[in-house]
N, C-alpha and C positions, 0 to 999 in steps of 0.2 A: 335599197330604199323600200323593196315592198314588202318586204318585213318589219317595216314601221308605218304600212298602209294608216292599221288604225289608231294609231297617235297622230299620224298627219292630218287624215277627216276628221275626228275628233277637234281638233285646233282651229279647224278652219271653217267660215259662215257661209259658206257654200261648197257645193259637190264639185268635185273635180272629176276629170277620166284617165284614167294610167292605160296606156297601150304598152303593149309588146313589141317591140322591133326584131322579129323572130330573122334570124340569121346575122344578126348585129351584135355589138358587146354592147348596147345601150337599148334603153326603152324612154318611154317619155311620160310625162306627168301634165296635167293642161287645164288650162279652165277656159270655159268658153263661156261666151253673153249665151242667154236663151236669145230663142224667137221674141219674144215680148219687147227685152232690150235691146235688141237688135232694131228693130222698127224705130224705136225711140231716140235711139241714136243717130237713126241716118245714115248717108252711105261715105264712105270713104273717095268716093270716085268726085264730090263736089268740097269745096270748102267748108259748105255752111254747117257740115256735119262734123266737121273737127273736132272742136272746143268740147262738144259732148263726149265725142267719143274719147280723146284724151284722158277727160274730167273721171270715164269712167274705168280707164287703162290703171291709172295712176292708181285711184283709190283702193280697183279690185288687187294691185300687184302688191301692193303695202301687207296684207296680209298671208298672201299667198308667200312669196320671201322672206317676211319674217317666221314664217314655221317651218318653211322649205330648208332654208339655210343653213341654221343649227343641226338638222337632223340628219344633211346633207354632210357638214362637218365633221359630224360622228360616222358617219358612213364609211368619209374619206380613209379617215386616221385606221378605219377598221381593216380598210383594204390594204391599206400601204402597211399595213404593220404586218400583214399574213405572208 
């Protein structure tokens, strides 16, 4: 996958952060709220902050999967096929 870093950033309306999982066969890719949205949302620990943060789970996953997916797909086929 991260030798498609920059097709994935490019695709996508916000920064993401790819780690390393050094000593693992895998690594991770992630997007996180800022500080700013985080405030805004509220905390997970009460109800009232739910529906926000849902609202914003939802919207921000829709594009982060749809460019992850594909490229991910190609990924696959590349592996299984070596």
């Amino acid at each position: 996958m991260f030798k498609h870093k920059d097709r994935i950033e490019s695709q996508l309306p916000f920064e993401i952060i790819w780690e390393r999982l050094d000593n693992r066969k895998a690594a991770r890719i992630k997007y996180e709220s800022n500080l700013k949205i985080k405030k805004k949302l509220g905390s997970w620990n009460t109800k009232d902050g739910w529906d926000e943060r849902i609202k914003w789970y939802t919207e921000s996953m829709k594009p982060f999967y749809s460019v992850i997916y594909p490229i991910w797909d190609e990924v696959y086929d590349e592996v299984k096929s070596t």
